[in-house]
Backbone and ligand atoms as CSV (ligand in chain L), in Angstrom:
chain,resi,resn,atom,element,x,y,z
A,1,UNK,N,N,28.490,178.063,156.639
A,1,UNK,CA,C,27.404,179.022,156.921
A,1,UNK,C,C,26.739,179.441,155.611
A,2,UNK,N,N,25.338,179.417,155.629
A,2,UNK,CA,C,24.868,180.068,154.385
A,2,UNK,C,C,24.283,181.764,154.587
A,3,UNK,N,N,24.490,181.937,153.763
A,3,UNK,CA,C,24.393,183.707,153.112
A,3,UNK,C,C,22.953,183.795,152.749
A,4,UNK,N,N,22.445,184.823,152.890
A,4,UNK,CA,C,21.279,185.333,152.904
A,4,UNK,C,C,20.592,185.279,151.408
A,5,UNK,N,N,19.375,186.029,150.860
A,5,UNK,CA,C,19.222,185.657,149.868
A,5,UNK,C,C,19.919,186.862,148.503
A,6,UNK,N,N,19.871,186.442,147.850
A,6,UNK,CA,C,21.032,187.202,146.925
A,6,UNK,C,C,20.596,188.087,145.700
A,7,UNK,N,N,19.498,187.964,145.243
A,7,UNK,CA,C,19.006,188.045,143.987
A,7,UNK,C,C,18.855,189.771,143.739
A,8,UNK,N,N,19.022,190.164,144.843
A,8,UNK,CA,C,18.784,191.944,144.764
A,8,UNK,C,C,20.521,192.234,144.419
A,9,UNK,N,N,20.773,191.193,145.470
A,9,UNK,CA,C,22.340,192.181,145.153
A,9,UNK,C,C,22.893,191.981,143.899
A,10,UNK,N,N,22.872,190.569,143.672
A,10,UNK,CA,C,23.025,190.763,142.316
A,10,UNK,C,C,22.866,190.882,141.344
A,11,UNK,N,N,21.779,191.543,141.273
A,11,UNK,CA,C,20.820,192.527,140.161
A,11,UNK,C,C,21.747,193.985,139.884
A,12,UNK,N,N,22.327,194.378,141.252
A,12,UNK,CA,C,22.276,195.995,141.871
A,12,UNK,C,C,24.232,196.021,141.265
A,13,UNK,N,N,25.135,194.731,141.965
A,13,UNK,CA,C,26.345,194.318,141.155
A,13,UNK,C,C,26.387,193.790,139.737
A,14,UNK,N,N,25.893,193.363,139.198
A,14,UNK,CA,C,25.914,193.408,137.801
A,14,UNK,C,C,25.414,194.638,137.062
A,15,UNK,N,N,24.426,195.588,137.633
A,15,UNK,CA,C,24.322,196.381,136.899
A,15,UNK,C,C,25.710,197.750,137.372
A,16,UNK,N,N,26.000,197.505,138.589
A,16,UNK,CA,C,27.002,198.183,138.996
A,16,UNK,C,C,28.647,198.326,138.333
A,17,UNK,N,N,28.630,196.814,137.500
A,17,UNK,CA,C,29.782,196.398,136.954
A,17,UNK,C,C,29.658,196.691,135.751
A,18,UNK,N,N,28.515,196.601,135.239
A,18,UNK,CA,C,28.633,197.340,133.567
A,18,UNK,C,C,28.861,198.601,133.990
A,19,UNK,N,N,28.346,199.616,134.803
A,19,UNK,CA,C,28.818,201.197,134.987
A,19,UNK,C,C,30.046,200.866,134.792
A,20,UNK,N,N,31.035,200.465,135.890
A,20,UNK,CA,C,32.254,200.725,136.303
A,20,UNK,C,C,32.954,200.406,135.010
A,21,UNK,N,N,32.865,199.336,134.461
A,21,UNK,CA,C,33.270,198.705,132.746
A,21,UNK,C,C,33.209,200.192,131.710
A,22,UNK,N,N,31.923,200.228,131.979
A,22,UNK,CA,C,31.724,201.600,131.075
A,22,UNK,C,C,32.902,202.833,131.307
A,23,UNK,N,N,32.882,203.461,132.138
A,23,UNK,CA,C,33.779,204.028,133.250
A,23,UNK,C,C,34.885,204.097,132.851
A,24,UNK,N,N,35.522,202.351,133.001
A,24,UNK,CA,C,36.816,202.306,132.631
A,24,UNK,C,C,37.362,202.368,131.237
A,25,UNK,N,N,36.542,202.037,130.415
A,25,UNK,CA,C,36.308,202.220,128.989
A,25,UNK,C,C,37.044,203.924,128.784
A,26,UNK,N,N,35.784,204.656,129.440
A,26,UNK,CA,C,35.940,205.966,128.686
A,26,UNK,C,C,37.234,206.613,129.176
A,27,UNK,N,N,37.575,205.946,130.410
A,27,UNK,CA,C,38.798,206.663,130.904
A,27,UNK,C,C,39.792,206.362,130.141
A,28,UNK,N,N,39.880,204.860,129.831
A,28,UNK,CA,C,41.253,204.811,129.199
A,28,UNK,C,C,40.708,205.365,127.737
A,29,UNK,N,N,40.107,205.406,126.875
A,29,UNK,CA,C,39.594,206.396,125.509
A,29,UNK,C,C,40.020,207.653,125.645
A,30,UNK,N,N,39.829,208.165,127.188
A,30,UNK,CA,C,40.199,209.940,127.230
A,30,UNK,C,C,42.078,210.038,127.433
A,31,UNK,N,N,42.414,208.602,128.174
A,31,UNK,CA,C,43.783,208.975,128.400
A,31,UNK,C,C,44.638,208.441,127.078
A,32,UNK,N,N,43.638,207.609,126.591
A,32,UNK,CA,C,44.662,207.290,125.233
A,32,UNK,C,C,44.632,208.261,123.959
A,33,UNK,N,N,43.656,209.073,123.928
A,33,UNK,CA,C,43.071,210.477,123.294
A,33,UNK,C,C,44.282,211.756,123.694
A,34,UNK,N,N,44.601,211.534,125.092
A,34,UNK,CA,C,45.384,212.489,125.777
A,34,UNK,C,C,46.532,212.795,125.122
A,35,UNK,N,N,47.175,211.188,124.963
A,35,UNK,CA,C,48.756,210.666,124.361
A,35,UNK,C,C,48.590,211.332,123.349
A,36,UNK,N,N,48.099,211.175,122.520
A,36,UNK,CA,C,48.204,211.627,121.413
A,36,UNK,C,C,48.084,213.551,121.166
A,37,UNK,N,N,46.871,213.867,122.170
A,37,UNK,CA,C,47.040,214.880,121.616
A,37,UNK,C,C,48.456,216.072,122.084
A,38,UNK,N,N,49.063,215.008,123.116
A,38,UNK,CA,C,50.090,215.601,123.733
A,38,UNK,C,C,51.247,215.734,123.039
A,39,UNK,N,N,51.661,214.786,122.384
A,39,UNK,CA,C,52.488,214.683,120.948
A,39,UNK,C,C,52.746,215.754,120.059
A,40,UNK,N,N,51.360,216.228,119.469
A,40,UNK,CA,C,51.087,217.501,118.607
A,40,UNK,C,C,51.356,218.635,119.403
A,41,UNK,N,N,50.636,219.165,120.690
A,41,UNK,CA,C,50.629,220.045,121.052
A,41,UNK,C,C,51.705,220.432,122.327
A,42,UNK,N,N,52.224,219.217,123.223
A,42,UNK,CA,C,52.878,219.495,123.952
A,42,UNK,C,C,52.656,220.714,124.841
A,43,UNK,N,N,51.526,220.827,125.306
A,43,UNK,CA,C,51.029,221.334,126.214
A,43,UNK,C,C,49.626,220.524,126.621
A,44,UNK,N,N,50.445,219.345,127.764
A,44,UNK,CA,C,49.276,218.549,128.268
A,44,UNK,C,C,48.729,218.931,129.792
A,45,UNK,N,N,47.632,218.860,129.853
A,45,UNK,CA,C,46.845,219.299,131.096
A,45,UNK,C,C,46.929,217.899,132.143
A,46,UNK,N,N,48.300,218.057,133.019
A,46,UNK,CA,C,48.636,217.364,133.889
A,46,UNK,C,C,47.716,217.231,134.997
A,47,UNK,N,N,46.988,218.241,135.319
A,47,UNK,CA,C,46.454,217.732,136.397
A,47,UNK,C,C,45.087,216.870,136.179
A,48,UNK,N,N,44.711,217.183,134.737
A,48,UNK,CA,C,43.307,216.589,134.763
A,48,UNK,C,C,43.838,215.404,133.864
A,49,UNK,N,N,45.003,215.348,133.793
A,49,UNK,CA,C,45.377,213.586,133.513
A,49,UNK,C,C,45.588,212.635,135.025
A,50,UNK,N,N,45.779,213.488,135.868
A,50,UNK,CA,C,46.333,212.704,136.539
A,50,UNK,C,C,45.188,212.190,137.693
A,51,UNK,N,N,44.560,213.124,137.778
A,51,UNK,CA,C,43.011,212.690,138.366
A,51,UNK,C,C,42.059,211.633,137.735
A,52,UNK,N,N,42.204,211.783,135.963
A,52,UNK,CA,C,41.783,210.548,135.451
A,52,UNK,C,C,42.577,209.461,135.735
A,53,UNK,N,N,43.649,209.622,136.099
A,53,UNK,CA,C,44.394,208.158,136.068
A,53,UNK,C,C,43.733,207.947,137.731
A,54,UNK,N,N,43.725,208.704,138.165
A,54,UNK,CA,C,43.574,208.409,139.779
A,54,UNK,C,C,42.380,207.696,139.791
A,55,UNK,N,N,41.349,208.389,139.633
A,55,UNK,CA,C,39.866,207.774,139.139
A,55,UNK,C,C,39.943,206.392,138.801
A,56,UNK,N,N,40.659,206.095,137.596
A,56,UNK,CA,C,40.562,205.158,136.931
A,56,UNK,C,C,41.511,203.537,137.602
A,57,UNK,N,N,42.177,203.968,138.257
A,57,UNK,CA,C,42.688,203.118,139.389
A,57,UNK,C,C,41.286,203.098,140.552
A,58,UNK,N,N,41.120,203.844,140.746
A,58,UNK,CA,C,39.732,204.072,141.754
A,58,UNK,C,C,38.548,202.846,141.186
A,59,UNK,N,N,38.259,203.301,139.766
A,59,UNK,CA,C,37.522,202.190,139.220
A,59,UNK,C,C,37.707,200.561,138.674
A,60,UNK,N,N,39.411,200.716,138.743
A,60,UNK,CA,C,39.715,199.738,138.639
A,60,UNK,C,C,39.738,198.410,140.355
A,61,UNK,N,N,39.673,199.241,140.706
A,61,UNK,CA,C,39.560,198.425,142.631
A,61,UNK,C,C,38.014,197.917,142.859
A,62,UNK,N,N,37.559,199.091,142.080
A,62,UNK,CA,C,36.215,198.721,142.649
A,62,UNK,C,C,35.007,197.657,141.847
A,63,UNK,N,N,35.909,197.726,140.034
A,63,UNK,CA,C,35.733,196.534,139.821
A,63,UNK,C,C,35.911,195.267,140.291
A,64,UNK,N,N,37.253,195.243,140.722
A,64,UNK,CA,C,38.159,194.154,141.193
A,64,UNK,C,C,37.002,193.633,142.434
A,65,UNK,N,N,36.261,194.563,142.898
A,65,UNK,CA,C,35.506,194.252,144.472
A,65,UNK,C,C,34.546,194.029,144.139
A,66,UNK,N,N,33.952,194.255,143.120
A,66,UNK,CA,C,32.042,193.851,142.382
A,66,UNK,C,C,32.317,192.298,142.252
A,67,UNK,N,N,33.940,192.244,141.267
A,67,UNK,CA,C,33.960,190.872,140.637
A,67,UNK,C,C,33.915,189.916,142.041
A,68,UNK,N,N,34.598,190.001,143.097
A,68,UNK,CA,C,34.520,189.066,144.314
A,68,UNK,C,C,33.645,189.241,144.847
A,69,UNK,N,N,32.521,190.335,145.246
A,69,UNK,CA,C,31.263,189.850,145.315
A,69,UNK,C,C,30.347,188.981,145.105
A,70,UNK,N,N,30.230,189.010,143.547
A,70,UNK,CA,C,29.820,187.979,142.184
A,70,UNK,C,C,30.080,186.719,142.074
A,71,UNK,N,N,31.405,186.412,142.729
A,71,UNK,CA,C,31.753,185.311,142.900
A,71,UNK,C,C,31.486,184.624,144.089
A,72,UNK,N,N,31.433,185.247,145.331
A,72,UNK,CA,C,31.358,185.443,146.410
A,72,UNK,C,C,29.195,184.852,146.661
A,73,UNK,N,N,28.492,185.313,145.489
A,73,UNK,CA,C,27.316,185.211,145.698
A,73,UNK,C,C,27.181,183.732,144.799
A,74,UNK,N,N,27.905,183.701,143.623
A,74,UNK,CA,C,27.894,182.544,142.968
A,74,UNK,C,C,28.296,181.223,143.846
A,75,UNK,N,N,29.063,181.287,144.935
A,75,UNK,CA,C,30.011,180.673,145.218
A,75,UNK,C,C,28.751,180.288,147.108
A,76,UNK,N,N,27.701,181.072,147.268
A,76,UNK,CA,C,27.021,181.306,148.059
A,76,UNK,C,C,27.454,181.419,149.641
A,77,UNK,N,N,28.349,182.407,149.507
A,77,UNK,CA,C,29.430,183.031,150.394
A,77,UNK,C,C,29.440,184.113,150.531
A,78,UNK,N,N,28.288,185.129,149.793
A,78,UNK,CA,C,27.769,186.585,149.714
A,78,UNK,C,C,27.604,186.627,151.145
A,79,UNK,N,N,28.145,188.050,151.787
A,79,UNK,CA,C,27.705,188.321,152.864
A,79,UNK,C,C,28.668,187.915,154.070
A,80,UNK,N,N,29.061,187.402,153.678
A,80,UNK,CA,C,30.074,186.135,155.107
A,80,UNK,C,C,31.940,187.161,154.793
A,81,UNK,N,N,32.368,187.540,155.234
A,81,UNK,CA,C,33.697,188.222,155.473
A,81,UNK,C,C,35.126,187.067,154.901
A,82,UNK,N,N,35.790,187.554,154.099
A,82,UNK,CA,C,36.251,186.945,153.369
A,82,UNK,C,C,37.566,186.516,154.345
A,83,UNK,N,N,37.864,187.117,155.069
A,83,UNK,CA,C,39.097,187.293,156.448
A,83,UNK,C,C,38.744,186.237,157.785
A,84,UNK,N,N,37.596,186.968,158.301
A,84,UNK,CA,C,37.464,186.106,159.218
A,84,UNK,C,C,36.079,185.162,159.283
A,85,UNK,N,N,35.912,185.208,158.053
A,85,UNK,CA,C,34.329,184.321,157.747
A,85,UNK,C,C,33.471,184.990,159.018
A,86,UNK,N,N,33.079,186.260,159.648
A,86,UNK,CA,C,32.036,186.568,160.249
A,86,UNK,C,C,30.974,186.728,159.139
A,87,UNK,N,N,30.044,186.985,159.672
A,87,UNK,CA,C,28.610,187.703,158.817
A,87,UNK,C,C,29.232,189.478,158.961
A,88,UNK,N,N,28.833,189.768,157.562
A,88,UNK,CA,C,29.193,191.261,157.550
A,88,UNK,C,C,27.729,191.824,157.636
A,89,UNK,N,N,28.107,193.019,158.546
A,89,UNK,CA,C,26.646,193.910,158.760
A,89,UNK,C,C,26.034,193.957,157.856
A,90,UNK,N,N,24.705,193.437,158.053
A,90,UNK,CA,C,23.756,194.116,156.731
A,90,UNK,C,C,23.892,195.533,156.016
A,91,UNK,N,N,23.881,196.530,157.086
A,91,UNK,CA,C,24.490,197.731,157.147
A,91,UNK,C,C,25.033,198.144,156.118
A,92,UNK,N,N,26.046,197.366,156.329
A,92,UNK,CA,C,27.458,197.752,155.855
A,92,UNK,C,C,27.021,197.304,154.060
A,93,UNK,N,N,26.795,196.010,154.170
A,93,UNK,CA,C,26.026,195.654,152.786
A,93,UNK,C,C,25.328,196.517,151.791
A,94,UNK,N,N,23.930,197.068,152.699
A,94,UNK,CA,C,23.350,197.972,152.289
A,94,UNK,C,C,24.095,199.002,151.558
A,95,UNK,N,N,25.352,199.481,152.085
A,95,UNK,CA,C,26.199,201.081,151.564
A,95,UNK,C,C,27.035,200.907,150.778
A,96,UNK,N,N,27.706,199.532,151.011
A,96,UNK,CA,C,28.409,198.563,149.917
A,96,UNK,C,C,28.385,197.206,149.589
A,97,UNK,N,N,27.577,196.982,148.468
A,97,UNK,CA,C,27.193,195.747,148.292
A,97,UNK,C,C,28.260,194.714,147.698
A,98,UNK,N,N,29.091,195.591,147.736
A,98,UNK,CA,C,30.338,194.908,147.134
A,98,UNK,C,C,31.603,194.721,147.982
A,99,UNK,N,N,31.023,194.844,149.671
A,99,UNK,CA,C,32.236,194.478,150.664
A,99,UNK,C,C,32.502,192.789,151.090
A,100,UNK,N,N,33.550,192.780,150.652
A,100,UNK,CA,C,33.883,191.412,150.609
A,100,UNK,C,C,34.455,190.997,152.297
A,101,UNK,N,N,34.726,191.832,152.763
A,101,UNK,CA,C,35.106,192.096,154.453
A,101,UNK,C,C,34.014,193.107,155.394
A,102,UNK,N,N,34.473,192.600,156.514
A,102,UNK,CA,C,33.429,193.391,157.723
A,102,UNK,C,C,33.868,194.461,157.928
A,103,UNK,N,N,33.883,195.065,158.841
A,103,UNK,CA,C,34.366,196.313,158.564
A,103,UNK,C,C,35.347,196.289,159.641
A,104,UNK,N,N,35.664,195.597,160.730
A,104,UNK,CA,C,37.211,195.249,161.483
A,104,UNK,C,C,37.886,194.482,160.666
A,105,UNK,N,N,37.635,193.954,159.285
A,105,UNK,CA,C,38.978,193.410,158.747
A,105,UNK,C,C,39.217,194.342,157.484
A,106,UNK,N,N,37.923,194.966,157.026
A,106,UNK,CA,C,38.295,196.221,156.104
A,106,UNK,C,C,39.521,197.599,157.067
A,107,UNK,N,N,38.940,197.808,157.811
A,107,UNK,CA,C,39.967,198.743,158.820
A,107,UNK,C,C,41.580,198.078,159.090
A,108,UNK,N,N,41.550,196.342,159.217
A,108,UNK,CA,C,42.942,195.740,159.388
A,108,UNK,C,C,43.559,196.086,158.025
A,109,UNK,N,N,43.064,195.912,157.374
A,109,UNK,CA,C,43.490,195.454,155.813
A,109,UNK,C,C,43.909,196.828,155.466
A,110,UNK,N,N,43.733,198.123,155.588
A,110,UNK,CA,C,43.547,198.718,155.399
A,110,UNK,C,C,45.003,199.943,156.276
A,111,UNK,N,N,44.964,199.493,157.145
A,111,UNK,CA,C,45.644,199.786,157.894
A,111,UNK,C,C,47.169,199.286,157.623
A,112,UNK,N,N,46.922,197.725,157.179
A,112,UNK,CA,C,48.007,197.100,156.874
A,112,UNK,C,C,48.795,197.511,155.437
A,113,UNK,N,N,47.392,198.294,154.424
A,113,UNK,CA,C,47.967,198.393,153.577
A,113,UNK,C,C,48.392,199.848,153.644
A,114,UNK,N,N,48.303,200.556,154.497
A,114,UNK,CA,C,48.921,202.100,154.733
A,114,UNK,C,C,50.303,202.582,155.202
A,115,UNK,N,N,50.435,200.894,156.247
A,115,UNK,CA,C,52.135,200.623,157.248
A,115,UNK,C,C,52.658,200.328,155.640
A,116,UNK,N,N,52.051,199.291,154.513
A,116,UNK,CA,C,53.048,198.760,153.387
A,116,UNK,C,C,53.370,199.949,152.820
A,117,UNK,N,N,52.558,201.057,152.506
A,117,UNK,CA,C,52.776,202.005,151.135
A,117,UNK,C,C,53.706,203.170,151.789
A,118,UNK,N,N,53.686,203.173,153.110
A,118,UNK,CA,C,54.934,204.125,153.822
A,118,UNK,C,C,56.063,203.759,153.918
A,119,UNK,N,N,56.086,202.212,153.663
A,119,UNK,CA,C,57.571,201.768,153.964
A,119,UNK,C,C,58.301,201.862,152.440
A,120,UNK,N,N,57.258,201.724,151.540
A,120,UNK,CA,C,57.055,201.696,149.924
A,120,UNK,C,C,58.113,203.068,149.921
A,121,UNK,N,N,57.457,204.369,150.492
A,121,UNK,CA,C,57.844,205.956,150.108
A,121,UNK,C,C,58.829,205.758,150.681
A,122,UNK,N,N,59.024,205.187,151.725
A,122,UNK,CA,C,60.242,205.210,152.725
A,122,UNK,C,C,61.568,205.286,152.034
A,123,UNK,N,N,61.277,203.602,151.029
A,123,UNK,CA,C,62.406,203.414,150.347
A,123,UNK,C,C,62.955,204.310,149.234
L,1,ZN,ZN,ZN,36.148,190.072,159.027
């Protein structure tokens, strides 16, 4: 099946991926800034480390999802659901141009990965 035409999106993901790059840059600069100043002072501000780390896992996924886009458009497979090869909603495109799944295999996947991370705490 071929994929629609591409040249917006990946105008909109490449410029999306230098943000997130950027992003991840400054986060790890602020958390490696952190280490240190925690050393000297030993009074580190846990919670606003730990939200950067959260974030920064946050930005790290969503790189991870620009880059299979990118590839995904290189590969001229933009658009098409990486699970069950449907066409993913334009829609859905539109709000995330970087969904590599439709949105019944984003919800499986998703789901599947919620049963893994409970059995994870479980243990
Ligand atoms: Zn699907």
């Amino acid at each position: 099946m071929r994929a629609k035409k591409t040249e917006t999106e990946l105008k909109t993901l490449t410029a999306e991926r230098i943000a997130i790059l950027d992003d991840i840059e400054h986060l790890r600069e602020w958390l490696l800034g952190e280490v240190d100043a925690d050393a000297d002072e030993g009074d580190p501000d846990l919670a606003e480390r730990e939200k950067n780390l959260a974030l920064l896992t946050v930005m790290e996924r969503k790189l991870e999802s620009v880059n299979s886009a990118l590839r995904a458009i290189e590969k001229g497979s933009y658009g098409i659901c990486e699970r069950c090869e449907n066409p993913i909603d334009p829609a859905r495109l539109e709000v995330r141009p970087d969904a590599t799944l439709c949105l019944d295999c984003q919800r499986e996947v998703e789901r599947i990965a919620k049963k893994a991370a409970l059995r994870y705490m479980e243990e």
